[in-house]
Backbone bond lengths (Angstrom), bond angles and torsions (degrees), N, CA, C in turn:
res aa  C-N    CA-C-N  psi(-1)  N-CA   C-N-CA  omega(-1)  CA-C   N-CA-C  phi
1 X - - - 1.451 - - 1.523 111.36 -
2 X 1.765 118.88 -44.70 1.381 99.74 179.15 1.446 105.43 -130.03
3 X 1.394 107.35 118.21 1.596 139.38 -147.56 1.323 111.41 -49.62
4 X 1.527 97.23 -42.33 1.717 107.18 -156.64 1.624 82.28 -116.27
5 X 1.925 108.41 149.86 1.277 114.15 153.53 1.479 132.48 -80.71
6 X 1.335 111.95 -25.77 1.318 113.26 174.54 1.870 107.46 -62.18
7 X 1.419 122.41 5.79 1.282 124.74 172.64 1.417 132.68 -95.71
8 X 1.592 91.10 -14.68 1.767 119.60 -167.42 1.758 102.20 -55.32
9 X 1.353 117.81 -66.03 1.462 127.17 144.71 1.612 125.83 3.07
10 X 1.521 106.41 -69.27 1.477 101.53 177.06 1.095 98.47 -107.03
11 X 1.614 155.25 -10.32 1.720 123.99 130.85 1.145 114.89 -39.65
12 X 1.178 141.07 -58.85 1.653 141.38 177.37 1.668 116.49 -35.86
13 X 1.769 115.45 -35.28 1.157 124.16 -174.02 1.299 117.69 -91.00
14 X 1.763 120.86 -17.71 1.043 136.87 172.75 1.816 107.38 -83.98
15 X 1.107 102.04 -33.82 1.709 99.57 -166.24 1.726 98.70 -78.87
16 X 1.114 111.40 -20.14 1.950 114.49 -175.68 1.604 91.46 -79.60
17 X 1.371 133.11 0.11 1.307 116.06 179.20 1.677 99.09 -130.86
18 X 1.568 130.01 22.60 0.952 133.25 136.60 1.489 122.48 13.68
19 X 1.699 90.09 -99.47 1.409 110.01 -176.31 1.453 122.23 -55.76
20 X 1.195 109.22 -32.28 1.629 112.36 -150.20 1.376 110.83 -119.97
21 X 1.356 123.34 -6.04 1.736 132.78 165.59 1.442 112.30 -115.11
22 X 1.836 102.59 128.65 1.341 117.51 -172.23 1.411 125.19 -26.47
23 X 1.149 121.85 105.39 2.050 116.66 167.51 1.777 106.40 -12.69
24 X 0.826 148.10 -69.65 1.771 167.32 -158.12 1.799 79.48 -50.72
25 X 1.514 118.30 -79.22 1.317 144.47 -139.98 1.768 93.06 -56.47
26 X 1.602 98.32 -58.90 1.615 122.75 -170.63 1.986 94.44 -56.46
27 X 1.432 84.03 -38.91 2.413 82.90 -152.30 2.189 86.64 -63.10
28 X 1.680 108.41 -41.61 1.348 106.83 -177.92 1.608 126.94 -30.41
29 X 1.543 84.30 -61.46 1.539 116.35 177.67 1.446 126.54 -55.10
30 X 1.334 107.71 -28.05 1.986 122.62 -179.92 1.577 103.87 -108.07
31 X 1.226 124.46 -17.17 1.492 133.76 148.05 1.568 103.90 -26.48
32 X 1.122 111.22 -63.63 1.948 128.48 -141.17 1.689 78.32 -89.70
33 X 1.529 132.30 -32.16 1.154 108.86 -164.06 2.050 104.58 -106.31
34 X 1.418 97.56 15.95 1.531 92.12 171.42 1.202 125.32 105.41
35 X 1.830 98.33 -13.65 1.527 102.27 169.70 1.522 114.55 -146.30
36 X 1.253 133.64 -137.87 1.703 130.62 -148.11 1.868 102.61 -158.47
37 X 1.206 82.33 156.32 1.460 93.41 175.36 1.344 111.27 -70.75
38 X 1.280 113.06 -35.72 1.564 114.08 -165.11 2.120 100.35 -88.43
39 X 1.085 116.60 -15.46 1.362 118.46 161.68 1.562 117.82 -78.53
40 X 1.292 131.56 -37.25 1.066 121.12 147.01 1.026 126.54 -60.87
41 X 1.142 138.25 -80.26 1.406 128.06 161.81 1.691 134.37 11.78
42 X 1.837 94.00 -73.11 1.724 96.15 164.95 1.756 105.63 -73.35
43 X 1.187 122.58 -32.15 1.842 89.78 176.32 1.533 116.37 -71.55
44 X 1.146 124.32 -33.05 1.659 106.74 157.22 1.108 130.15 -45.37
45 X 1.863 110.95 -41.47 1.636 123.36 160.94 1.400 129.14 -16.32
46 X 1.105 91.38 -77.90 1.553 150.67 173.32 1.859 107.18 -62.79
47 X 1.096 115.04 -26.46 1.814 99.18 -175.51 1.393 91.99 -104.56
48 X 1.512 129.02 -35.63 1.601 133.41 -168.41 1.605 103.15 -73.86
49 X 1.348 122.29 -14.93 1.442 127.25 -169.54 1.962 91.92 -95.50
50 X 1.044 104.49 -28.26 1.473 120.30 -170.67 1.795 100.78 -77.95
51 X 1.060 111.85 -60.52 1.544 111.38 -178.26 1.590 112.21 -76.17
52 X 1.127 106.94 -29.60 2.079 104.84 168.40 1.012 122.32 -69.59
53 X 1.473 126.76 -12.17 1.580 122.71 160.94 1.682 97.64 -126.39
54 X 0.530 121.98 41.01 1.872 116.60 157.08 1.631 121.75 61.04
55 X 1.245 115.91 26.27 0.826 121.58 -151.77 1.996 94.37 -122.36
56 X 1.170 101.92 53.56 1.582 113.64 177.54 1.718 127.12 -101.87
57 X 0.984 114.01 124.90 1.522 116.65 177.34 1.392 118.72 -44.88
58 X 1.666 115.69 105.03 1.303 104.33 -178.10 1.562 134.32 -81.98
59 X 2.202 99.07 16.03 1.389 120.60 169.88 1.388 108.52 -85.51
60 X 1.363 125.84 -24.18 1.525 137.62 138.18 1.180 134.94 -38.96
61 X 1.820 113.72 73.13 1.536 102.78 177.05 1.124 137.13 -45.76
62 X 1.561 116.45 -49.89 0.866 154.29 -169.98 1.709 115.82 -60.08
63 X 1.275 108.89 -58.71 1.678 107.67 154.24 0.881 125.16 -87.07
64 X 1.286 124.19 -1.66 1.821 116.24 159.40 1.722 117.68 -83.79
65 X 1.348 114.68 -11.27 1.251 125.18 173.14 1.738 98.23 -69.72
66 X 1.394 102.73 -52.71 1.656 110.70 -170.37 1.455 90.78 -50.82
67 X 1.573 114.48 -54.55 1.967 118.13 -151.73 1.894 89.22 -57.86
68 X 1.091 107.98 -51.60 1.346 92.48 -149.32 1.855 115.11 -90.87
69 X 1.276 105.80 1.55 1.389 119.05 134.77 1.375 117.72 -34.49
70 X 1.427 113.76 -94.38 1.427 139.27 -162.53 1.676 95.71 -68.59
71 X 1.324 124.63 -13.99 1.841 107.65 166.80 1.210 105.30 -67.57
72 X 1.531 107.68 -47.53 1.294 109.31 -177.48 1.583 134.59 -54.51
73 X 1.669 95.24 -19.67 1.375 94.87 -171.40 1.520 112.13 -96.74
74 X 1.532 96.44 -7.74 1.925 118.33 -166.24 1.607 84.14 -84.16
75 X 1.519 137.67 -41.90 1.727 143.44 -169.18 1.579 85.09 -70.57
76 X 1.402 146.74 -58.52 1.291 133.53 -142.50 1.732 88.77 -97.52
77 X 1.612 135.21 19.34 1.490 118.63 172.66 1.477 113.71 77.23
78 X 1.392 120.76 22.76 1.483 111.85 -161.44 1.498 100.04 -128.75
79 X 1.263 124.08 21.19 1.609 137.28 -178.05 1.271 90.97 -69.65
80 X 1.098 148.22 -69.75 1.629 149.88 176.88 1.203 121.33 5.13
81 X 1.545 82.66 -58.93 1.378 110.17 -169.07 1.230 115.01 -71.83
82 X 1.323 119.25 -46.15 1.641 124.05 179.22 1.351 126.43 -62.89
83 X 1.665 113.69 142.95 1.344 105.57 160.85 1.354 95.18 -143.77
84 X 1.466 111.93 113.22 1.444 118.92 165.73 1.411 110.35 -53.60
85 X 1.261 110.71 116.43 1.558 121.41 166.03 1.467 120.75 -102.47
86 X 1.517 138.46 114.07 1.344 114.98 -174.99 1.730 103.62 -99.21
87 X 1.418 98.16 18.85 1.959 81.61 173.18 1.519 112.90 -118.06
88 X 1.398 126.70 32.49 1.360 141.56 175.96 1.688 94.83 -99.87
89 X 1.245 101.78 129.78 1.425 130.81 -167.52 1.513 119.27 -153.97
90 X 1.348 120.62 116.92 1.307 140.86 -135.10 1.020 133.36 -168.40
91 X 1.540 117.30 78.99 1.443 144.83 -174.90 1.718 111.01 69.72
92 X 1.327 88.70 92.80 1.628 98.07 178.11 1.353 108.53 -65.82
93 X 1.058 133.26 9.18 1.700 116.36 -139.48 1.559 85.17 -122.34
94 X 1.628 127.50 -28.10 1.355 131.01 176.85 1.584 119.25 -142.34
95 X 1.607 101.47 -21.56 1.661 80.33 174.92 1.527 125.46 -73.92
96 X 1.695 134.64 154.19 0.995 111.68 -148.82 1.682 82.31 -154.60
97 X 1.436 140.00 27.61 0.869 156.35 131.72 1.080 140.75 -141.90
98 X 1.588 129.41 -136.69 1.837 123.92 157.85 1.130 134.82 -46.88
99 X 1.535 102.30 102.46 2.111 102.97 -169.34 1.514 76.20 -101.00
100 X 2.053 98.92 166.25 1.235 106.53 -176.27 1.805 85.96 -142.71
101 X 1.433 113.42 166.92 1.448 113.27 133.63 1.450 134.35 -147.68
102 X 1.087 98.22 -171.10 2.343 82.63 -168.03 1.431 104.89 -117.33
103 X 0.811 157.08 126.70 1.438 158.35 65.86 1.199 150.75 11.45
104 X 1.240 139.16 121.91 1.347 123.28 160.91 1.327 139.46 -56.87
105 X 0.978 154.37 171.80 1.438 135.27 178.01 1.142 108.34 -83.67
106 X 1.568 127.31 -49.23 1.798 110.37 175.37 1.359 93.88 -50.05
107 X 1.543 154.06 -69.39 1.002 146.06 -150.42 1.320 82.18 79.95
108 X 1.198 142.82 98.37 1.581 163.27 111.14 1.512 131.93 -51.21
109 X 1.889 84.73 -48.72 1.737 78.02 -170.89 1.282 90.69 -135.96
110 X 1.224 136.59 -172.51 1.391 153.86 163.80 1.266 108.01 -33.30
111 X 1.403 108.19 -175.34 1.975 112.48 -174.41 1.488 82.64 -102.87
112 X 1.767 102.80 125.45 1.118 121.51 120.52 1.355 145.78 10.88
113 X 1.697 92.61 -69.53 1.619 112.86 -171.06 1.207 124.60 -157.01
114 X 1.257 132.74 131.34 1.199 125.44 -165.72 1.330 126.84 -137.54
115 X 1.258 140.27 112.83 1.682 118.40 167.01 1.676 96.78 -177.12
116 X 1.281 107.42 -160.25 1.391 117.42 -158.02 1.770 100.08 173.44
117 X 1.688 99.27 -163.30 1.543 101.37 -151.66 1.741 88.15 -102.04
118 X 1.426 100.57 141.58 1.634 91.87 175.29 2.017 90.66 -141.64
119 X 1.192 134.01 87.72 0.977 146.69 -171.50 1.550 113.71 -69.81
120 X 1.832 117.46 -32.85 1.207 113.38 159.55 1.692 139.89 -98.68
121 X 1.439 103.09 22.78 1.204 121.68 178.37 1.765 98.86 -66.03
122 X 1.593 106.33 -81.63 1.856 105.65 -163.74 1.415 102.94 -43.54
123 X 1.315 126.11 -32.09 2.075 111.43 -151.78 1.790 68.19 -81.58
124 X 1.270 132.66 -44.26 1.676 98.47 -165.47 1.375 116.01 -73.99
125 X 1.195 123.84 -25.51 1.447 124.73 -177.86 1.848 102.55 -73.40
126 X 1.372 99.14 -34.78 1.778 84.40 -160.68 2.085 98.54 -122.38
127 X 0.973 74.22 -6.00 1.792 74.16 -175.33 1.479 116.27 95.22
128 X 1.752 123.34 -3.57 1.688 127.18 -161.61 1.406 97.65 -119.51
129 X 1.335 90.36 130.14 1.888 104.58 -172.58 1.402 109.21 -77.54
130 X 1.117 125.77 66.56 1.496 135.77 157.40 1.511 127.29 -92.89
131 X 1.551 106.53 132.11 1.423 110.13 169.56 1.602 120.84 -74.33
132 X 1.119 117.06 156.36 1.498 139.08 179.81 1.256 154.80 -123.86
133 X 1.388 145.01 104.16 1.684 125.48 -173.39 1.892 84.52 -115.28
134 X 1.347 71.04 160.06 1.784 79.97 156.51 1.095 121.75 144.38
135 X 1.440 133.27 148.76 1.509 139.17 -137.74 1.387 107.56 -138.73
136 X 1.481 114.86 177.45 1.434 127.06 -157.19 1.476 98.64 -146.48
137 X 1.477 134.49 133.39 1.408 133.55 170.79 1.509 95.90 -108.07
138 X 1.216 102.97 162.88 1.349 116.59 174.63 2.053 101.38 -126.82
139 X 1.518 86.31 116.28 1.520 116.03 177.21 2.098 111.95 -37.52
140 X 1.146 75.91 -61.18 1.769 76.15 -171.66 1.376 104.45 -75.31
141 X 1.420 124.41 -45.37 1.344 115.33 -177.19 1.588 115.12 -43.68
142 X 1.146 103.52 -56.97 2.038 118.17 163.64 0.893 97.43 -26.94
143 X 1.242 128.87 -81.70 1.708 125.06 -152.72 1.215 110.40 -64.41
144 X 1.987 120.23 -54.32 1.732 105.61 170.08 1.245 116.97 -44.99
145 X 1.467 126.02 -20.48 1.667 112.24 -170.56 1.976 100.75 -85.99
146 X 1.339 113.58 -39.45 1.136 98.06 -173.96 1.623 111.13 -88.78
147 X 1.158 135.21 11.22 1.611 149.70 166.52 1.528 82.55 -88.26
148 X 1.117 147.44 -64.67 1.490 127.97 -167.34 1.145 117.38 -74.60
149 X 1.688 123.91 -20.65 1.470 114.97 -176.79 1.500 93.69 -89.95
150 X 1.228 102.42 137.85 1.998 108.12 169.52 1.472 105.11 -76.36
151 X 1.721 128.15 -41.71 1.330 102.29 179.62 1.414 108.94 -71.12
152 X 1.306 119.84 -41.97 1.808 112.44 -167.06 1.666 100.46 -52.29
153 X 1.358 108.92 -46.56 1.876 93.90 -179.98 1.522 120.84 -68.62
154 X 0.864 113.89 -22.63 1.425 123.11 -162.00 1.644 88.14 -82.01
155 X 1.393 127.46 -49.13 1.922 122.25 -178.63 1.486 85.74 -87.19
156 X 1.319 160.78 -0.40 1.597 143.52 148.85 1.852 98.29 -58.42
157 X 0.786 95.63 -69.21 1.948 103.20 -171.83 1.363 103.44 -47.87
158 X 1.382 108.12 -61.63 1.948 96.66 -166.89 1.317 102.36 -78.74
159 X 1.663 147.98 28.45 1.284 150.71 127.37 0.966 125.71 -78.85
160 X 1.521 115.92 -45.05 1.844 117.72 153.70 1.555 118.59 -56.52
161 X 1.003 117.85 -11.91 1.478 112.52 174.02 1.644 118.46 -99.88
162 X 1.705 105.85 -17.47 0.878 77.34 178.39 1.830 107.78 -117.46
163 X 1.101 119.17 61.24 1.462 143.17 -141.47 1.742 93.98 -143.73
164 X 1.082 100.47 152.76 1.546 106.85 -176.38 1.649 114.52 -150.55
165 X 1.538 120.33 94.17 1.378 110.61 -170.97 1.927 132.62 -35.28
166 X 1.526 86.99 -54.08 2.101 82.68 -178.44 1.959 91.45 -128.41
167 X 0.943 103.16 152.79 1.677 123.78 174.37 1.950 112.61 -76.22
168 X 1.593 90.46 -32.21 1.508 77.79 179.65 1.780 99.15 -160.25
169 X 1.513 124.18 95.86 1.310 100.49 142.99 1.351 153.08 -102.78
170 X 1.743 106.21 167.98 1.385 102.36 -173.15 1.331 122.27 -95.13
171 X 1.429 102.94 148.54 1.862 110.97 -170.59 1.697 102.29 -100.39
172 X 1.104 114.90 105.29 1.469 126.00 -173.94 1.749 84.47 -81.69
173 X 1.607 127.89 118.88 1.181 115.90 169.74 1.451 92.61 -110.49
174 X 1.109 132.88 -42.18 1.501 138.45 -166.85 1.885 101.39 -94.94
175 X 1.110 135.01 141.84 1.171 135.25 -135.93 1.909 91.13 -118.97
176 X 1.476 108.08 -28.45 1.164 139.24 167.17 1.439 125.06 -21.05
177 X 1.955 76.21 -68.56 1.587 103.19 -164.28 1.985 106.22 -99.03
178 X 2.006 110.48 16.06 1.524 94.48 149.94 1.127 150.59 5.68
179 X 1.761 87.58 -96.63 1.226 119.43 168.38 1.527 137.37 -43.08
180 X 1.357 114.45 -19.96 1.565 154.92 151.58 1.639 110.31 -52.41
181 X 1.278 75.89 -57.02 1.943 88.62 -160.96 1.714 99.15 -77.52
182 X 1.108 110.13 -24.82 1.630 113.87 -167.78 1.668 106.09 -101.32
183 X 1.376 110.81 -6.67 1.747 92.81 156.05 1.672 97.34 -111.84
184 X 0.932 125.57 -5.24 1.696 111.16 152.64 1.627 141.03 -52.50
185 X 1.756 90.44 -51.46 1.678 100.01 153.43 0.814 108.30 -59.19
186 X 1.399 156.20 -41.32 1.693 147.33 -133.76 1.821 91.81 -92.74
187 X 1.639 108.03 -38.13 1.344 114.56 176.99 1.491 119.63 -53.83
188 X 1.694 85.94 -63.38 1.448 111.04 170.82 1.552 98.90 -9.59
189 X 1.927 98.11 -95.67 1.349 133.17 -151.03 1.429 101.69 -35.12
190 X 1.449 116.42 -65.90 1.246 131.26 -172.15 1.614 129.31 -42.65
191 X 1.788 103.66 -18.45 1.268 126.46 169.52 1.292 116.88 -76.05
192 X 1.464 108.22 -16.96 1.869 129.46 -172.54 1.716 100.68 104.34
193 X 1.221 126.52 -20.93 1.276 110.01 -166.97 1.757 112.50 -52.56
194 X 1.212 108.96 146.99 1.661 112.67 175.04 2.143 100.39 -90.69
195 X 1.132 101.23 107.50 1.583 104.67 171.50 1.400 118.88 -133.48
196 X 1.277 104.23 133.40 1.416 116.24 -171.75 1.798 102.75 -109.12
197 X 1.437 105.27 169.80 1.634 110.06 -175.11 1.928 99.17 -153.34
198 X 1.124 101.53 -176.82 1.111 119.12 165.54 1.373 124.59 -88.12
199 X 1.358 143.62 122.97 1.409 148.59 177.71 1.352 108.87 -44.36
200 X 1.736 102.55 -55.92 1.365 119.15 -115.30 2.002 85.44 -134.92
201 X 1.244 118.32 128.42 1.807 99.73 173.63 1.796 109.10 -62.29
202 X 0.950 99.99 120.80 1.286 119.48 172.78 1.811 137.43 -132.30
203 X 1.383 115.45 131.46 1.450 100.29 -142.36 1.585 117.57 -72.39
204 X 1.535 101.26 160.06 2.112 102.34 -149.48 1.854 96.12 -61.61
205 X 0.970 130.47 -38.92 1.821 117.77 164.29 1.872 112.83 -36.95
206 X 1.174 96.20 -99.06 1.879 73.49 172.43 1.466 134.35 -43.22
207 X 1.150 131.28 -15.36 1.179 106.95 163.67 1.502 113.66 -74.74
208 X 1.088 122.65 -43.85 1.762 115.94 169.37 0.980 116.50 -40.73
209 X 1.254 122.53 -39.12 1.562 137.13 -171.36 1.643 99.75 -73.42
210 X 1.370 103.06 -46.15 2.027 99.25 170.87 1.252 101.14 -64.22
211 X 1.367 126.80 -56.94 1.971 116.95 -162.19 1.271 99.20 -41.90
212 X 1.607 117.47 -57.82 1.361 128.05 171.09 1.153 118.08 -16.10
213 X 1.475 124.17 -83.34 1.360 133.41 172.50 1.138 113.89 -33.56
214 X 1.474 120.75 -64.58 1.496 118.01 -179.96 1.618 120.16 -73.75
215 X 0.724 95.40 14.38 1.877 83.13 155.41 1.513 105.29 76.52
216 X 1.429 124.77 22.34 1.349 128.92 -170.42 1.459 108.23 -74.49
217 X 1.280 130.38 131.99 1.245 122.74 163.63 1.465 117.34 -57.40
218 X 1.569 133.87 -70.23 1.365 140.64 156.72 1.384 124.97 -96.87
219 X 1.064 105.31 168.36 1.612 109.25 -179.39 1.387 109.12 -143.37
220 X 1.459 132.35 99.96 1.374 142.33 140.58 1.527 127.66 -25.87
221 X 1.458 94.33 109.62 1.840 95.61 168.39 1.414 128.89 -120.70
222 X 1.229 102.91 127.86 1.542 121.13 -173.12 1.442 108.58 -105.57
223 X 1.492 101.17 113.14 1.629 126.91 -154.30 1.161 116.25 -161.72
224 X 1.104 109.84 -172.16 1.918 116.25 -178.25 1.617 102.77 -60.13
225 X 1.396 126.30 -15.17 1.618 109.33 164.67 1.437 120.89 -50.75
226 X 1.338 114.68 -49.10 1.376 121.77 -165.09 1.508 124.50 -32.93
227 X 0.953 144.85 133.31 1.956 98.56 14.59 1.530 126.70 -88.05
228 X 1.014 114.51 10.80 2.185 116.39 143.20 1.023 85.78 -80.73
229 X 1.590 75.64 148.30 1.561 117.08 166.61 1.776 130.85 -125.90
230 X 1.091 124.98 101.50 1.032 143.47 -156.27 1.613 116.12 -47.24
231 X 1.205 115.23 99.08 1.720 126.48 -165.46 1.502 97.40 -92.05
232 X 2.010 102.97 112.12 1.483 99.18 158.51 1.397 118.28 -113.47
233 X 1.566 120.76 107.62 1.742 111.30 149.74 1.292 131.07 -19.97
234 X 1.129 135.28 93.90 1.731 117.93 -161.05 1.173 118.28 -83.60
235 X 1.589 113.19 -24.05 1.367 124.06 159.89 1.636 128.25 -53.32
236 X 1.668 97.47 -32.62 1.824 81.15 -173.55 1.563 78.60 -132.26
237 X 1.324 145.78 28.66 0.797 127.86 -166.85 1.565 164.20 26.74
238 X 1.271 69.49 35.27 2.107 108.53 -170.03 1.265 102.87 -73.08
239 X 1.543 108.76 116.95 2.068 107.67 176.49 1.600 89.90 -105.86
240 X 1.322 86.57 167.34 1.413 102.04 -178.56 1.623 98.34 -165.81
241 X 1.787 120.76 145.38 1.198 119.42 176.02 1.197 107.67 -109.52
242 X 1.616 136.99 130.70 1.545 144.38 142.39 1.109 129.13 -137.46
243 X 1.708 111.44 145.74 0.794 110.09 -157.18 1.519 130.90 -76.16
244 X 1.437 115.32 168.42 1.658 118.87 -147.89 1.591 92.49 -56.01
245 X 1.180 129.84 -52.98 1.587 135.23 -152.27 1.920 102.51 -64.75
246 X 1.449 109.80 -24.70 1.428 135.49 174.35 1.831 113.96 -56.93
247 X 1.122 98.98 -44.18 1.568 106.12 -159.83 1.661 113.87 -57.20
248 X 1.506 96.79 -59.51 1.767 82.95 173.65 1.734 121.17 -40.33
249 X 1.238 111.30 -53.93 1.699 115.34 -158.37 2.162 85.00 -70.07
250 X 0.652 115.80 -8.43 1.858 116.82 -165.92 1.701 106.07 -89.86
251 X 1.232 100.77 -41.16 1.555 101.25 -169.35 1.592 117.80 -80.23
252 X 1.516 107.90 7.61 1.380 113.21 179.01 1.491 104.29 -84.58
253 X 1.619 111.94 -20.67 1.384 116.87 167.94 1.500 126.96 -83.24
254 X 1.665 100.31 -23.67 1.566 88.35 -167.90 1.478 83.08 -106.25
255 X 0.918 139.24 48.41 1.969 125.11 167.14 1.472 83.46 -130.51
């Protein structure tokens, strides 16, 4: 259909506006390149009728890559889901096979998700001949889709609730004993614990009031005890003092 390759480019730029620019505008535009809207059209017709019953040229790499994709995805129950589109077009500059993107079913907002196989991207970026798929979400779109779905928000919330930012923070009360507190986290962390602190000296009421917020099980204070360090349960509010060298082997009890 389009003769010359140096044309593939602006067919490629015309077919991504398919759907959404006037028939007249589109038929103008494939005029100049030799063919018609209504010839594209029926070979999409015509190739999507071709890959939904299996009935694809296996001298056709190119749609037999698509066919045997989508068998695969029709064997794992996921045909539903699919709709072969042949006018989605998506980064000329490296993709170099099957791009896809995701959607919701109202189709509300934009895709979701997007990508496909681009096999000569890494050897140009890094010089190593490796193959590739791989995709990109878009942040806000996510969230409008699950703010509009009532179940997706409704299992977002009762996972955020039952989720807890840091396991243990520390209450720097003495400004002193930092340096204390900051190769403790380093200990902490390294054990896996999630622990948060204060940046900034800030007075020992709000920081409880932050552990609080964050969902900390205990909170360590480094203060005029030292070298104990003052262990609070935040739940029942049980203190207890031990000493600094104590804490790792201790917190397997109080977490």
């Amino acid at each position: 259909m389009i003769p010359h390759l140096q044309t593939q480019t602006e067919f490629f730029q015309i077919l991504d506006k398919f759907a959404q620019e006037p028939e007249d505008l589109i038929n103008d535009r494939l005029t100049r390149l030799n063919t018609s809207f209504a010839d594209v059209r029926d070979f999409i017709k015509t190739t999507k009728e071709k890959l939904s019953s299996g009935r694809v040229d296996a001298n056709n790499p190119s749609l037999k890559r698509v066919d045997n994709l989508y068998r695969d995805l029709e064997a794992r129950g996921l045909a539903q889901f699919i709709d072969i589109d042949l006018t989605i077009v998506r980064g000329l500059a490296y993709y170099n096979g099957t791009v896809f993107e995701v959607f919701s079913r109202g189709r509300n907002e934009r895709a979701i998700a997007g990508g496909g196989r681009y096999d000569g991207l890494l050897p140009t970026l890094f010089g190593a001949n490796f193959t590739a798929v791989g995709f990109a979400m878009g942040d806000v779109v996510l969230a409008n889709f699950i703010n509009d779905t009532p179940r997706a928000k409704t299992q977002m919330q009762a996972w955020i609730a039952s989720q807890h930012i840091v396991d243990i923070y520390i209450v720097i009360a003495k400004e002193e004993h930092r340096p204390n507190a900051l190769a403790q986290i380093q200990q902490l962390r390294e054990q896996g614990y999630r622990v948060d602190y204060p940046l900034t000296p800030t007075k020992v009421p709000k920081q409880f009031q932050t552990a609080e917020d964050l969902g900390a099980t205990v909170a360590l204070l480094y203060g005029d005890e030292w070298p104990q360090v003052k262990v609070k349960t935040l739940a029942t509010r049980e203190e207890v003092l031990i000493p600094h060298d104590e804490i790792i082997p201790r917190m397997t009890n109080l977490l």
